[in-house]
C-alpha positions in Angstrom: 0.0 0.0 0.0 1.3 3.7 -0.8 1.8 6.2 1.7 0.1 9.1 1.0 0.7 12.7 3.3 -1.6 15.4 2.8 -1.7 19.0 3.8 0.6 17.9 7.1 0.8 21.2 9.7 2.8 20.5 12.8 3.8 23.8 14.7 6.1 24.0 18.0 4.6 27.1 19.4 5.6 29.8 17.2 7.8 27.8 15.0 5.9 25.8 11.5 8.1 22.1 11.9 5.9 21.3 8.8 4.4 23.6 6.8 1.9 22.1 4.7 3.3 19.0 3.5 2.3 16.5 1.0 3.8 13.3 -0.4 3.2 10.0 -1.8 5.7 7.3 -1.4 5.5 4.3 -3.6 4.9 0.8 -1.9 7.9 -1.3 -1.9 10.1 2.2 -2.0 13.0 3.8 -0.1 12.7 7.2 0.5 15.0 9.4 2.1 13.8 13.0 4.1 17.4 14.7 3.5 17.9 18.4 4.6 20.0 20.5 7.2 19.5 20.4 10.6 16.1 21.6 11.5 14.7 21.8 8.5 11.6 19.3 9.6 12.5 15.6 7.9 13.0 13.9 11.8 9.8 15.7 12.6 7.7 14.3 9.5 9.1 10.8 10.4 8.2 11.1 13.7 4.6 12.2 12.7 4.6 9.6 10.3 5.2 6.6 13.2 3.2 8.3 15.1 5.4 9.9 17.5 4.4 13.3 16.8 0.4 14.7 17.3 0.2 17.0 13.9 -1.9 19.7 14.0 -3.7 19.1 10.4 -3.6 17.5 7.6 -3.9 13.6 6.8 -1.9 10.1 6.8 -3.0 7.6 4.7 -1.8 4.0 4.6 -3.4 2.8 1.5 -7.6 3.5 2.6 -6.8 4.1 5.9 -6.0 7.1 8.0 -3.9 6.8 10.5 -3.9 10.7 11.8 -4.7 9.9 14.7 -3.6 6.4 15.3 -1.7 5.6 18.5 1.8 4.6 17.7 1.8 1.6 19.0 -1.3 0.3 16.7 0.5 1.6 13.7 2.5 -1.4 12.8 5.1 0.7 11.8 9.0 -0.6 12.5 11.3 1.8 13.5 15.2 2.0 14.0 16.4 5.0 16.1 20.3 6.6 15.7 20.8 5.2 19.1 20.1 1.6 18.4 18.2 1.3 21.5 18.7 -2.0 22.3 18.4 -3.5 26.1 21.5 -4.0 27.3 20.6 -6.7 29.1 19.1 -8.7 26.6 21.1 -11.0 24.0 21.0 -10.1 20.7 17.9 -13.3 20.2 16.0 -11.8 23.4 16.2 -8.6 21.7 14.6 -9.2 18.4 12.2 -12.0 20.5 10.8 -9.4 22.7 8.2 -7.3 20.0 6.8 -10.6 19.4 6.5 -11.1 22.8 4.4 -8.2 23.3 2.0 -9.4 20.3 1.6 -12.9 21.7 3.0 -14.6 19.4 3.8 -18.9 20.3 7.4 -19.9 21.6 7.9 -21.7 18.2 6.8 -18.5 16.1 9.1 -17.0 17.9 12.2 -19.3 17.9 11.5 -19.6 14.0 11.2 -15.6 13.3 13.9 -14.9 15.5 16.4 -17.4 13.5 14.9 -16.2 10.5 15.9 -12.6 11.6 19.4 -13.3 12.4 20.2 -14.8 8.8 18.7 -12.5 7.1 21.3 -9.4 9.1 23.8 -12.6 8.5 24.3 -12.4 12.7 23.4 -15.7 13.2 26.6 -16.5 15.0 25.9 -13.3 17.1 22.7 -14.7 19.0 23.7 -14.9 22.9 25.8 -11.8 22.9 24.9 -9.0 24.9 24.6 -5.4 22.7 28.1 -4.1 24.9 29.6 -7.1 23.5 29.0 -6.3 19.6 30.3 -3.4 17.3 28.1 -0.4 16.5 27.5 -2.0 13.3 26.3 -5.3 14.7 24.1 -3.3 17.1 22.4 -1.7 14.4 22.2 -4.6 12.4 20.0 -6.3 15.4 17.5 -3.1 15.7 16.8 -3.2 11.8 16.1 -6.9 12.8 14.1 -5.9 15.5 12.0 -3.7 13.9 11.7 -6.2 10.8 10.4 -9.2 12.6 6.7 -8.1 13.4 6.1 -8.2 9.6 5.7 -4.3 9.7 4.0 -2.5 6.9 6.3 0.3 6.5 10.3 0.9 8.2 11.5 4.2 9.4 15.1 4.7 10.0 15.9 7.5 11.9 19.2 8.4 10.9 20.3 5.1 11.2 23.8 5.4 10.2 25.2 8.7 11.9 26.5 6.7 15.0 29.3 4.5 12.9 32.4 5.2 11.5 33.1 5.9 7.8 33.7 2.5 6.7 31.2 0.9 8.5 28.7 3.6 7.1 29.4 2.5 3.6 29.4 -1.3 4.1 26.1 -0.7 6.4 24.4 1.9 4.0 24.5 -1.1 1.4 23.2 -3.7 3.4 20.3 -2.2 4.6 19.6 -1.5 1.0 20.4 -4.6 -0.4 17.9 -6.0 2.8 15.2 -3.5 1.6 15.1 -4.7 -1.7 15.0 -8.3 -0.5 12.3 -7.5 2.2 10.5 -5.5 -0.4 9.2 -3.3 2.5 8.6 0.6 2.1 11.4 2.4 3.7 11.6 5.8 4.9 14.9 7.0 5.9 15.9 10.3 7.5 19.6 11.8 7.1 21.5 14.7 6.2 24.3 13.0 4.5 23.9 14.1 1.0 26.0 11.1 -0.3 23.9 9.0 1.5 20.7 9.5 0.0 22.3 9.5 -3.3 23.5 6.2 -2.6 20.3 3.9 -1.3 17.1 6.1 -2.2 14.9 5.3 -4.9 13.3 8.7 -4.1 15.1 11.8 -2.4 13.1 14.4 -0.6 14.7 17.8 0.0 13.4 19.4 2.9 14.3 23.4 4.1 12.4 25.5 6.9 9.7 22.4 7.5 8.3 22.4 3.7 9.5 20.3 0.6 11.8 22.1 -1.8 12.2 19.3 -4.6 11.5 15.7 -4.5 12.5 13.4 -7.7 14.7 10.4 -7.9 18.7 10.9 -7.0 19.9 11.4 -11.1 16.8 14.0 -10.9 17.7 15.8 -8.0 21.4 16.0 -9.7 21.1 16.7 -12.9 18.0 19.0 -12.8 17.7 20.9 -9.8 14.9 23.8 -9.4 16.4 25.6 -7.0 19.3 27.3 -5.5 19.2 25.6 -2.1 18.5 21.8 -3.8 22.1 22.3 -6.8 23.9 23.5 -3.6 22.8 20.3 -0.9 23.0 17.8 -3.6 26.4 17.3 -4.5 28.7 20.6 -5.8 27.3 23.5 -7.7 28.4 26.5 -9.2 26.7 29.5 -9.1 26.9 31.8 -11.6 24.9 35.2 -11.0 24.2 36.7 -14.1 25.2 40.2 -15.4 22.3 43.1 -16.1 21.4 42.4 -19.7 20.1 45.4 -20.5 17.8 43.6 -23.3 20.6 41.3 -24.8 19.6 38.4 -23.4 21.3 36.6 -20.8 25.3 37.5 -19.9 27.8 36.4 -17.6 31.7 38.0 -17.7 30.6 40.4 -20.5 29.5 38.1 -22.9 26.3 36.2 -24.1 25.2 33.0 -22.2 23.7 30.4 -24.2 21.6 28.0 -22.6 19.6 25.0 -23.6 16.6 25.2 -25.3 15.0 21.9 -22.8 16.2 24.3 -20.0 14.7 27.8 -21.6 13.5 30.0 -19.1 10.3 31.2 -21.0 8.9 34.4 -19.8 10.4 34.3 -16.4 12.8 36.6 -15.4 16.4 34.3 -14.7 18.7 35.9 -12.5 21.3 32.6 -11.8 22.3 29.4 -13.1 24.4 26.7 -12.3 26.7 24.1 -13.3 28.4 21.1 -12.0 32.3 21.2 -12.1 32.6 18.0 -13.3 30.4 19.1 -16.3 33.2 22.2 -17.4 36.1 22.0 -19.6 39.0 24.0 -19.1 41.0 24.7 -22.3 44.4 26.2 -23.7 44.3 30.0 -23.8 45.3 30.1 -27.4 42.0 28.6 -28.1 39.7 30.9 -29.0 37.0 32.2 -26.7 35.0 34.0 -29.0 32.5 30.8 -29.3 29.5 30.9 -27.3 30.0 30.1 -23.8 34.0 30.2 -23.8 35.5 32.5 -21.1 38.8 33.4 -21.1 39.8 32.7 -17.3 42.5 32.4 -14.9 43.7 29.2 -12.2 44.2 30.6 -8.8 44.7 27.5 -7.1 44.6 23.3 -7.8 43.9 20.8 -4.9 45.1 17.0 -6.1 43.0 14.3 -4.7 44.1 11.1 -6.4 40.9 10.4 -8.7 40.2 13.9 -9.3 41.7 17.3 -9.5 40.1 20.0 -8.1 40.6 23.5 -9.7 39.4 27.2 -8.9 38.7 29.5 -11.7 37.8 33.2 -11.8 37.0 34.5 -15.4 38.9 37.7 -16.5 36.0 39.6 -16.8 34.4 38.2 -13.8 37.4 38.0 -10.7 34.9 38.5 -7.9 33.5 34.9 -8.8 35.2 31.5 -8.4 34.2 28.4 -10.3 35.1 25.0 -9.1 36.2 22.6 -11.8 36.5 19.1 -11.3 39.1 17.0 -13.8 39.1 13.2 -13.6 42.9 12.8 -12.6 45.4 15.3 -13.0 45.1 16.0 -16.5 42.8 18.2 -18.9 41.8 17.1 -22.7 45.1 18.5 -24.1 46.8 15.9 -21.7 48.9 18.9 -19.8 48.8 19.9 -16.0 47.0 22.9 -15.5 48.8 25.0 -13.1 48.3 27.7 -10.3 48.5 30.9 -12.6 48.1 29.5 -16.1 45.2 31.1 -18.5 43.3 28.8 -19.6 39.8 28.9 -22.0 36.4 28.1 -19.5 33.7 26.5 -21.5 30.1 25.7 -19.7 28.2 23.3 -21.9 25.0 25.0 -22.5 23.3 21.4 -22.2 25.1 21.4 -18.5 23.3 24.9 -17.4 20.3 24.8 -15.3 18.4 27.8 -14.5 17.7 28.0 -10.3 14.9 29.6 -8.4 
């Protein structure tokens, strides 16, 4: 069954958590709330499992509205940052004790509980105590917690923020590797950009308690709306435009050509971006007199193994830097660019987007 959130107020006194939101998550989906701190995405999930009284609005489950459900009739699994697992119960007593509560038969809950350790491939973990497993393992045992009631939906509250690096990356694929096993809608909160990119099927970006953009990751990359969305989602130039003064669009004194699948119609455009990965940096002596070539300037080059990192202000334009991103160390001419050299900036007009 789809989730479906309509119209969803929740207010803290004075300050609008949620300000009128509405989605629809998919059925069988994983869906991550991603946003800065504040910006409402704990406070939806938490409304969403019930957690949370809103104010107005609706929660549907498929038919049924669950607005003002109690959580605990919800069926709804959730995994905290925290783990929260009881420290003194074995890793088996702690997945055994939901099913407990739902009166479920001794050999139900022998077979779930087995079938809950092999499937977070801990089967070798049962009889340990939470203190004696890594923050990994421990996490591992709440997503199998929360997974052995048969829940109709999982919500992960920042799941992953707890654990180092490495086991971040290892965990982030498991859990989505799990989802799609499971096949059970997933709603995940987190403010690691990389992240969501990684395991969502469908990103939501959230700012000041309402929804800015929602779309799939290449979506939210490619084709940002806004300002605030091309700047959380990965790395974005900026590039405020010059007064045109009836000319059309121009940046560093010259014409701007964008593409016509990202025209701006009547509406006034006063930026654009572009991803650095998406610019090309070439020789000086080339001309710049085509549309979109700038002649430019390096000011500085950071080397990080599988990419090269460059800043570049165009002569016409010093007061504004543009990150370029090189895989390697080497542009198309094969040279190294160097701190100082001039160099020809081209920005594909396919690779513009026009932001709110």
């Amino acid at each position: 069954m789809d989730l479906h959130i309509q119209n969803v107020i929740k207010n803290y006194g004075a300050v609008k958590a949620l300000d009128n939101v509405s989605l629809n998550i998919p059925h069988g989906s994983l869906v991550c709330f991603l946003g800065p701190s504040g910006c409402g995405k704990t406070t939806l999930l938490r409304s969403v499992a019930g957690l949370e009284d809103i104010d107005s609005g609706q929660i549907m489950l498929g038919d049924a509205d669950l607005s003002r459900t109690p959580a605990r009739s919800r069926n709804f699994g959730v995994v905290f940052q925290s783990y929260s697992l009881f420290p003194h119960m074995t890793a088996a007593r702690n997945i055994a004790y939901g099913l407990e509560c739902r009166s479920w038969t001794k050999a139900q809950i022998a077979t779930r509980v087995r079938e809950m350790l092999e499937l977070v491939h801990l089967s070798d973990q049962a009889e340990k105590l939470p203190a004696q497993m890594s923050g990994g393992q421990q996490q591992r045992i709440a997503i199998a917690r929360a997974l052995a009631p048969n829940p109709s939906l999982l919500l992960l509250d920042e799941p992953l923020s707890a654990l180092d690096a490495k086991v971040r990356e290892e965990l982030r694929n498991e859990i989505r590797a799990l989802q799609k096993r499971v096949g059970i809608t997933t709603i995940m909160v987190t403010h690691d950009q990389e992240e969501a990119l990684a395991m969502a099927d469908v990103i939501v970006v959230m700012k000041d308690g309402h929804i800015e953009q929602t779309g799939s990751p290449q979506m939210l990359y490619q084709q940002p709306v806004t300002s605030f969305v091309a700047d959380f989602i990965g790395r974005m130039n900026i590039l405020p435009l010059d007064k045109a003064g009836g000319k059309g669009l121009q940046f560093a004194d010259k014409a701007l050509k964008l593409n016509h699948s990202d025209a701006h119609g009547s509406s006034p455009v006063s930026k654009v971006g572009i991803r650095p990965e998406s610019i090309s940096l070439l020789p000086a002596s080339q001309a710049a007199s085509d549309d979109n070539h700038f002649p430019a300037t390096i000011r500085s080059q950071i080397y990080l193994g599988h990419i090269s990192r460059l800043e570049v202000v165009p002569d016409k334009r010093p007061d504004v830097k543009i990150s370029v991103e090189m895989h390697g160390a080497l542009n198309k001419t094969g040279d190294m660019p160097q701190t100082g050299d001039a160099v020809t900036l081209h920005l594909p007009a396919e690779a513009l987007r026009v932001l709110a």
